[in-house]
C-alpha positions in Angstrom: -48.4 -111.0 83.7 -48.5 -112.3 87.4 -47.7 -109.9 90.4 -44.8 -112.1 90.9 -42.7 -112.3 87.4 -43.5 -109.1 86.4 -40.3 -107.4 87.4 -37.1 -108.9 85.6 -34.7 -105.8 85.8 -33.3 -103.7 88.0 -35.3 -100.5 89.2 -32.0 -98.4 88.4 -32.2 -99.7 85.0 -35.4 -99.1 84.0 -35.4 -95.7 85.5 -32.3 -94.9 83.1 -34.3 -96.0 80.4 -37.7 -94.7 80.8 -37.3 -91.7 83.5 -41.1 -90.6 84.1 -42.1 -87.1 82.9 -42.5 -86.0 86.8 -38.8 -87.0 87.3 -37.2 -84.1 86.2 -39.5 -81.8 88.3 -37.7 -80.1 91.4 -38.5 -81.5 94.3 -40.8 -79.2 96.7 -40.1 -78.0 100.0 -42.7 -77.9 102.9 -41.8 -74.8 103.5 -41.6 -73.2 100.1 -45.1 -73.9 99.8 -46.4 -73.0 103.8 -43.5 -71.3 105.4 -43.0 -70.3 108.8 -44.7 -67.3 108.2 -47.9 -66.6 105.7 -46.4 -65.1 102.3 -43.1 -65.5 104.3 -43.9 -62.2 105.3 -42.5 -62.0 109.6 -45.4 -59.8 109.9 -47.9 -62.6 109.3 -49.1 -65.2 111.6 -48.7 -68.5 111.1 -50.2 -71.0 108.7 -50.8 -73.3 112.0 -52.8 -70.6 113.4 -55.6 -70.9 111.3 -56.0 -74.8 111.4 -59.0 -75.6 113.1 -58.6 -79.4 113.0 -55.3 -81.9 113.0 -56.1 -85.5 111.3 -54.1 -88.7 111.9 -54.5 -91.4 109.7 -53.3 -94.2 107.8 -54.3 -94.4 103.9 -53.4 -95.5 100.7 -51.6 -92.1 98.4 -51.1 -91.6 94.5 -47.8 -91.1 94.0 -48.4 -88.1 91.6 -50.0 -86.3 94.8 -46.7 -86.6 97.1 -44.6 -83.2 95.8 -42.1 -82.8 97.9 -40.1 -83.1 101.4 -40.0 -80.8 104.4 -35.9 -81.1 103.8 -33.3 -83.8 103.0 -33.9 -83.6 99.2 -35.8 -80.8 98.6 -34.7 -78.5 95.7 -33.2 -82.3 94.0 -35.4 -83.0 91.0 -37.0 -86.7 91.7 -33.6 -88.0 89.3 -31.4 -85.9 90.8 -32.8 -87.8 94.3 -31.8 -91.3 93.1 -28.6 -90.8 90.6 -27.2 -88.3 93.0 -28.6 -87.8 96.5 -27.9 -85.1 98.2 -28.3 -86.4 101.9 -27.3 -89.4 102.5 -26.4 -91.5 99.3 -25.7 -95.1 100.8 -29.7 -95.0 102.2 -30.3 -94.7 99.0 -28.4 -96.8 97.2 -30.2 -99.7 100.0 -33.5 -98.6 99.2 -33.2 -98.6 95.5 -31.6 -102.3 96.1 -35.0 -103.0 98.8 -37.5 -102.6 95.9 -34.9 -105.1 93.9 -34.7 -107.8 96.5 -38.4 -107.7 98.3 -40.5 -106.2 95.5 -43.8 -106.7 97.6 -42.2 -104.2 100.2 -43.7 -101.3 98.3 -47.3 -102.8 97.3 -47.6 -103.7 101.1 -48.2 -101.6 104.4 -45.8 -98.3 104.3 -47.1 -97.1 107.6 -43.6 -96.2 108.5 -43.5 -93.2 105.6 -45.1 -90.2 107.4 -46.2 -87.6 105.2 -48.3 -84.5 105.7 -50.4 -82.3 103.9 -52.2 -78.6 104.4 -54.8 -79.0 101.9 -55.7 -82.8 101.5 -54.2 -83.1 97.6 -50.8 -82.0 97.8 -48.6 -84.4 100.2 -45.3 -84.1 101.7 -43.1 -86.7 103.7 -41.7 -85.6 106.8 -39.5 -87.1 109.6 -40.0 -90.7 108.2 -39.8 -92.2 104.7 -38.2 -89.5 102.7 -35.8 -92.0 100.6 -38.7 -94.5 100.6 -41.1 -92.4 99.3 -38.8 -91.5 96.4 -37.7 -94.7 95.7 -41.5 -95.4 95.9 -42.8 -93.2 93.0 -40.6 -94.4 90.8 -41.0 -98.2 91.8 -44.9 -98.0 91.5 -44.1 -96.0 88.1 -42.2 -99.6 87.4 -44.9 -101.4 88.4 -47.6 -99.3 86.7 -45.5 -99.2 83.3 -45.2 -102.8 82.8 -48.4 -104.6 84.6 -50.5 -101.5 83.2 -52.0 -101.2 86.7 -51.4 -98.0 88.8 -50.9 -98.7 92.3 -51.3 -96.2 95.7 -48.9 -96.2 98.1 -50.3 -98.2 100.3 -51.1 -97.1 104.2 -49.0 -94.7 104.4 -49.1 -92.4 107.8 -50.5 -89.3 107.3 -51.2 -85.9 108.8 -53.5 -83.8 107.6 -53.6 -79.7 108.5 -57.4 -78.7 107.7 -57.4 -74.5 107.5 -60.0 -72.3 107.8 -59.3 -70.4 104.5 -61.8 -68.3 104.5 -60.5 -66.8 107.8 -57.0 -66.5 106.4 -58.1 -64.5 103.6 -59.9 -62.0 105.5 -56.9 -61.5 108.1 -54.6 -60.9 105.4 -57.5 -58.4 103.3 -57.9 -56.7 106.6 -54.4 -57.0 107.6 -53.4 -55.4 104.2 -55.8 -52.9 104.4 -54.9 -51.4 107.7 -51.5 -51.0 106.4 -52.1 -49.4 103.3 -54.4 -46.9 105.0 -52.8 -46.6 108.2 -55.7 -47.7 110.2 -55.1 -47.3 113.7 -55.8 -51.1 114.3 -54.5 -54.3 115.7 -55.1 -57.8 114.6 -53.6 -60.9 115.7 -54.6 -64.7 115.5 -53.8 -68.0 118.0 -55.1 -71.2 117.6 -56.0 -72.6 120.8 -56.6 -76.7 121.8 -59.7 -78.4 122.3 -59.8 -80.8 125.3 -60.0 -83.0 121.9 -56.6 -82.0 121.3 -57.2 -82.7 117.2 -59.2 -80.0 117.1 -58.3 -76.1 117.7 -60.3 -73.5 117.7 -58.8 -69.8 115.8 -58.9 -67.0 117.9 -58.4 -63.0 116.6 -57.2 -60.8 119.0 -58.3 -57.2 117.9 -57.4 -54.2 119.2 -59.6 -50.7 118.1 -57.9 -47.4 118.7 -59.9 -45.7 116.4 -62.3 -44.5 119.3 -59.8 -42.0 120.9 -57.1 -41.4 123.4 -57.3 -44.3 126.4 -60.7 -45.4 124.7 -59.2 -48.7 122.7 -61.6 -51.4 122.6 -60.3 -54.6 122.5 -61.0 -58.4 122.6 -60.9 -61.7 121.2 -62.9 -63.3 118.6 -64.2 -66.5 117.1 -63.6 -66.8 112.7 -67.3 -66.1 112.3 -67.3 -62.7 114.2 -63.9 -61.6 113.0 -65.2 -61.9 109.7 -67.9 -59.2 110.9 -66.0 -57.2 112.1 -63.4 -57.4 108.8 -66.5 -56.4 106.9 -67.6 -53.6 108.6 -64.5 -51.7 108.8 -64.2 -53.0 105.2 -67.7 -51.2 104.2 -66.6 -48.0 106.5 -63.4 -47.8 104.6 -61.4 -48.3 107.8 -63.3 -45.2 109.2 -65.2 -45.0 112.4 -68.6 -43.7 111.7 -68.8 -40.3 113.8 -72.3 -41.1 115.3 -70.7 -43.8 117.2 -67.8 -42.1 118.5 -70.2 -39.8 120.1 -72.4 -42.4 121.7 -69.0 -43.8 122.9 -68.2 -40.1 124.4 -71.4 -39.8 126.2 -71.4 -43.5 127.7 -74.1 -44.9 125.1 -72.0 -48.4 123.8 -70.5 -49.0 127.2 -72.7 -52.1 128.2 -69.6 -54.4 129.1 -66.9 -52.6 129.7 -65.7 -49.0 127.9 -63.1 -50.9 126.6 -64.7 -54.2 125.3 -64.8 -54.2 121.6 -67.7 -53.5 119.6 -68.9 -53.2 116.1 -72.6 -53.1 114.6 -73.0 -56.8 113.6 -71.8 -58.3 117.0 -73.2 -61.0 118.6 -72.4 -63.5 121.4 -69.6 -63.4 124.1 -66.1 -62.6 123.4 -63.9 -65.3 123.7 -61.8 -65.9 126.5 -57.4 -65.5 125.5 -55.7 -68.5 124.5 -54.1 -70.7 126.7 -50.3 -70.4 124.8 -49.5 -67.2 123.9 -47.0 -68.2 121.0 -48.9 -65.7 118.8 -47.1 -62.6 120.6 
């Protein structure tokens, strides 16, 4: 079957008659997934303050990877979007009729649908394209059902949140730990721009008060030293070792400052504070 006879009905139609598996699943919202706050938990940073690089670019998508919407039709299964929208039902109904009228539209450049993702696999659209990245998935499952050949959404603008996971896992072990145990410390994390402003690099502000009255040491620190620093009070079960509270009393660790942080494993400079201070 040529690319140009192969559709002689409607899109409605043929999604009343053969609605796709993935149609009745909800549709996803950005931030049911990565909300404001890690967990959703106010004491939490950020899920932005771990990113350690922002990617634009424009690229083909599988359908099956876009999941949801940062609003407009989120909480809608993918059905639900199209028989009875929620937002704005006359956009709809115009791009349902778009993918009747100019088929090629969707198998063509969709730089206009912006969608974003924090893990590279899972894809949401944002800002731009959220009815045409409905009516999308269901025309490509057209397409795909009758030619037999599956088709990406093709060039579709996309944003692309890479996180240092590894980080975020030990701020929320330690995190967790120091409340559980009481802990007299204090974590905190800030992402702060490159001149490259794509890339960001994650700063942890920790603050030690383990080490006595008007004796805090404090600083900030890159991922790879926080994690050394996670690990050693993890090791020391969030104790300070009494050996070095005594070399702290008689001057010993105070190379730096008496109140520049310090733990066994550091190496290098501190870092200097972020430029924004939307972490406080």
């Amino acid at each position: 079957m040529s690319i140009v006879n192969w559709k002689t009905q409607k899109l409605w139609d043929w999604i009343l008659k053969n609605s796709p598996e993935w149609a009745h699943q909800k549709i996803r919202h950005l931030n049911e997934d990565y909300p404001d706050y890690i967990d959703n938990d106010p004491d939490m940073p950020r899920y932005k303050d771990f990113v350690f690089l922002i990617e634009h670019a424009n690229q083909d998508i599988e359908p099956g990877k876009i999941v949801g919407q940062w609003d407009h039709y989120a909480g809608q299964t993918w059905l639900e979007a199209v028989s009875n929208p929620q937002w704005k039902d006359g956009k709809m109904q115009r791009c349902l009729k778009l993918a009747d009228t100019n088929p090629q539209y969707y198998l063509n450049d969709l730089r206009g649908i912006e969608v974003v993702s924090y893990d590279g696999n899972h894809w949401y659209s944002q800002t731009s394209g959220n009815h045409r990245t409905i009516v999308g998935k269901f025309f490509l499952a057209m397409h795909a059902s009758i030619t037999g050949e599956k088709r990406l959404l093709p060039n579709v603008s996309t944003l692309r949140y890479h996180i240092d996971h590894e980080c975020l896992q030990t701020f929320k072990s330690l995190k967790r730990m120091i409340c559980e145990r009481n802990i007299n410390i204090e974590i905190k994390v800030c992402s702060d721009s490159f001149v490259l402003k794509d890339r960001q690099i994650i700063k942890i502000y920790v603050c030690d008060y383990r080490w006595g009255e008007d004796r805090q040491r404090y600083g900030w620190l890159s991922a790879t030293e926080f994690q050394k620093f996670a690990n050693w009070v993890t090791q020391t079960k969030g104790v300070l070792p009494k050996h070095l509270k005594f070399k702290n009393s008689i001057g010993v660790l105070s190379q730096g400052g008496q109140h520049r942080l310090y733990y066994p494993e550091m190496s290098g400079e501190l870092l200097t504070p972020p430029s924004h201070f939307l972490c406080d």
